[in-house]
C-alpha positions as CSV (number, residue, x, y, z in Angstrom):
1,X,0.0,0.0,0.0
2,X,1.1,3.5,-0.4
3,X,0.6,5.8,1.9
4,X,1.1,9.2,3.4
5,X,-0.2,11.4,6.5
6,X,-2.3,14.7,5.6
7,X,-4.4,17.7,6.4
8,X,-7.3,17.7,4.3
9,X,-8.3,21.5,3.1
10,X,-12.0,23.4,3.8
11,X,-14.6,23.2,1.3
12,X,-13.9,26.8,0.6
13,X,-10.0,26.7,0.1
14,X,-10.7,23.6,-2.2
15,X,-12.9,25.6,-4.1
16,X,-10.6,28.8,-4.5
17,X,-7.7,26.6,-5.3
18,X,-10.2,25.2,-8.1
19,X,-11.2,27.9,-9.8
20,X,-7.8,29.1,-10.1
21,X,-6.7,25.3,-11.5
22,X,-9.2,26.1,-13.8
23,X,-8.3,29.1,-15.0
24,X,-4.6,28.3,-14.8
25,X,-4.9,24.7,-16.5
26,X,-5.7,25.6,-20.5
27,X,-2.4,27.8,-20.4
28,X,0.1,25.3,-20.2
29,X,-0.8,21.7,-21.2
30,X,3.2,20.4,-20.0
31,X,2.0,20.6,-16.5
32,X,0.1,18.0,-14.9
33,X,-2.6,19.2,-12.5
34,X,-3.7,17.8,-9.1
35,X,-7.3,16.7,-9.3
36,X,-9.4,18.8,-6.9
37,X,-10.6,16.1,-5.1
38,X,-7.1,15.3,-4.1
39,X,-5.5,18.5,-2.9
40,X,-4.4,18.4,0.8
41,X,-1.2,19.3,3.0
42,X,1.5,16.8,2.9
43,X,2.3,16.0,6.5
44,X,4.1,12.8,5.9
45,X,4.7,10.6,2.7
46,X,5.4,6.9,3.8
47,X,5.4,5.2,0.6
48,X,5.0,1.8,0.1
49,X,3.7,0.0,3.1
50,X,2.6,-3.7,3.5
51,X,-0.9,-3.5,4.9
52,X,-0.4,-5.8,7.9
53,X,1.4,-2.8,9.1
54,X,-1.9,-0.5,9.2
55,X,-2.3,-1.5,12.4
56,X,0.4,-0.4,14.3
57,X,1.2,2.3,12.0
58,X,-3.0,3.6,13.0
59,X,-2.0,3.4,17.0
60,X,1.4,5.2,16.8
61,X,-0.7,8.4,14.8
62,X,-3.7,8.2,17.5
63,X,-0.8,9.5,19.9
64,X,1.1,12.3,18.4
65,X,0.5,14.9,19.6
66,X,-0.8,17.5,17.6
67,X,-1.9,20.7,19.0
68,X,-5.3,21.5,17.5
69,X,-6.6,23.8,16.4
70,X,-4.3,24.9,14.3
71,X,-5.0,28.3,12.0
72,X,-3.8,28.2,8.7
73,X,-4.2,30.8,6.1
74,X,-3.5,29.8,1.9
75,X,-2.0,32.9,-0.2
76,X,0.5,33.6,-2.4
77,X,1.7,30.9,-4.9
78,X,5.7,29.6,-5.9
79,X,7.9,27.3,-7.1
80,X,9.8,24.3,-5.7
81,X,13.1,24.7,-6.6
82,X,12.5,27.9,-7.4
83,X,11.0,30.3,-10.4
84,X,14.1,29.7,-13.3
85,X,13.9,25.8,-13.0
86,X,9.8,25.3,-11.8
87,X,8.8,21.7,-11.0
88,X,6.2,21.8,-8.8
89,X,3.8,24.6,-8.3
90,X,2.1,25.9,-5.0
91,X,0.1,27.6,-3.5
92,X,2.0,29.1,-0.1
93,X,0.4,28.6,3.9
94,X,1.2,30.5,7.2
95,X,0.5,29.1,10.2
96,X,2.2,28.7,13.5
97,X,5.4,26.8,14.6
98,X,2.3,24.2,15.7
99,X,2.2,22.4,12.1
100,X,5.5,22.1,11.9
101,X,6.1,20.9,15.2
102,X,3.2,17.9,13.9
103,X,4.7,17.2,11.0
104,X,8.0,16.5,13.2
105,X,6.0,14.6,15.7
106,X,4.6,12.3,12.9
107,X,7.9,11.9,11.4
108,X,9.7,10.9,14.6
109,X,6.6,8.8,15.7
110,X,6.4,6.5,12.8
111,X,10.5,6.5,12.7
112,X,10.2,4.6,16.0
113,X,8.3,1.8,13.7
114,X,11.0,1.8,11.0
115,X,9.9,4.2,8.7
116,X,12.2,6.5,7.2
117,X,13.1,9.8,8.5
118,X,11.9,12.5,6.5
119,X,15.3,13.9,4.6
120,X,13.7,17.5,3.3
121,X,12.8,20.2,6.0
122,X,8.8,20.5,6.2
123,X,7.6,22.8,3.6
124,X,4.1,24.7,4.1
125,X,2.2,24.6,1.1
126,X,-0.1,23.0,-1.0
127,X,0.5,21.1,-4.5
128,X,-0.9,22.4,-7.4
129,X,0.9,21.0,-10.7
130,X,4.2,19.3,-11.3
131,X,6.2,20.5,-14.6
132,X,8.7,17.7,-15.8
133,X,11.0,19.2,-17.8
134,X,11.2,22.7,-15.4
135,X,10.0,25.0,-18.5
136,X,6.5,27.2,-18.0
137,X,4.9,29.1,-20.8
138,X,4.8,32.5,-20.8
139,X,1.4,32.5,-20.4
140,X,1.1,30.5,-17.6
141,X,4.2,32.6,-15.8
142,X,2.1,36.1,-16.6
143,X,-1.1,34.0,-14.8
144,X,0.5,33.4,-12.2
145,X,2.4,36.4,-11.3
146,X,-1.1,38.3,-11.3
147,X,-1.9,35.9,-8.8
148,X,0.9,35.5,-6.6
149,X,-1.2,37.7,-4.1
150,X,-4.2,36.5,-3.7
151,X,-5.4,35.1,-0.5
152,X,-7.4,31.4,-1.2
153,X,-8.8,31.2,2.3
154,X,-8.2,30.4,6.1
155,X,-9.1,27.5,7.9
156,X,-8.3,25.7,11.2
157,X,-6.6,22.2,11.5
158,X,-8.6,20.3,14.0
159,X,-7.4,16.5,12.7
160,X,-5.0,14.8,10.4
161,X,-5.3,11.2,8.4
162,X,-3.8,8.6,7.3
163,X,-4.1,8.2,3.2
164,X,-4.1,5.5,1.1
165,X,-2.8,6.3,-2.8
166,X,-3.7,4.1,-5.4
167,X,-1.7,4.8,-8.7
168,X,-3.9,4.8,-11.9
169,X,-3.9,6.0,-15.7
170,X,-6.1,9.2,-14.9
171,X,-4.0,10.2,-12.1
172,X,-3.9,9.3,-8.1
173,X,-6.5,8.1,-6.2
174,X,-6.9,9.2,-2.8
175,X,-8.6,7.2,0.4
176,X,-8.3,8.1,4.0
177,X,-7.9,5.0,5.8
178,X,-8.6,6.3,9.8
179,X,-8.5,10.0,11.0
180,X,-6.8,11.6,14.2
181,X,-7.5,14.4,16.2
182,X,-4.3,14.1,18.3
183,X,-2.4,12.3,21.3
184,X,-1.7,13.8,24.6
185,X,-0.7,17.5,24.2
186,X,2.7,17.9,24.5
């Protein structure tokens, strides 16, 4: 099974970060899109995980602790590595050292269990489109730059799940396995 650990996003973000997908989508066809249904926050990616492990991967996340609520607030949008060499477009997050401090918690939970550490810092933001060849049209660039202010939304983090993603021709599909609303506060 593959799996990751993630926030799902409000009804209302997911709808902001729509309409802009929509809008953004017809100008560069090199770029593959993340389905609406399947944008979230990246807390964790496991990878592949044999599913007697579920279990005990399921009671280690009902104890992190995690802090909740947590505000977050979508704006802005960027580039991973950065705007000469785009491969990954986003849309930017602020929120407090709490999300962070989860996404640690998570990765030094489950590395208890023999997962991997995480190797990249923790990155707030949310996954719009992946470029492969790190090229953008011009049009697309201009879109974006007129955008690269605009606020999608705030909402508060009050839980966090575990994902399953199955790999298929039209893209990933997404299913939360078990949701968690936090361990013992720390």
């Amino acid at each position: 099974m593959r799996l990751f650990v993630a926030l799902q996003i409000s009804d209302e973000i997911r709808s902001a970060v729509s309409e802009l997908i929509r809008e953004l989508r017809p100008l560069d066809d090199s770029w593959k899109w993340t389905r609406t249904e399947n944008l979230h926050v990246t807390l964790k990616f496991l990878g592949e995980v044999a599913q007697d492990r579920v279990p005990s991967l399921v009671e280690i996340l009902r104890n992190v602790p995690a802090g909740f609520p947590i505000p977050m607030k979508f704006q802005s949008l960027g580039f991973f590595p950065n705007g000469r060499r785009p491969r990954v477009l986003w849309v930017g997050m602020a929120a407090p050292q709490a999300l962070p401090k989860l996404a640690k918690a998570i990765d030094e939970s489950l590395a208890k269990s023999g997962v991997a550490h995480e190797q990249r810092e923790f990155s707030l933001h949310l996954t719009l489109a992946r470029g492969k060849d790190g090229k953008l049209s011009s049009k697309l660039r201009e879109a974006i730059a007129k955008q690269n202010s605009t606020v999608f939304g705030e909402m508060n983090a009050t839980s966090f799940c575990l994902v399953e993603s199955k790999l298929k021709s039209i893209g990933a599909e997404y299913t939360t396995l078990e949701s968690f609303s936090g361990g013992p506060k720390s």
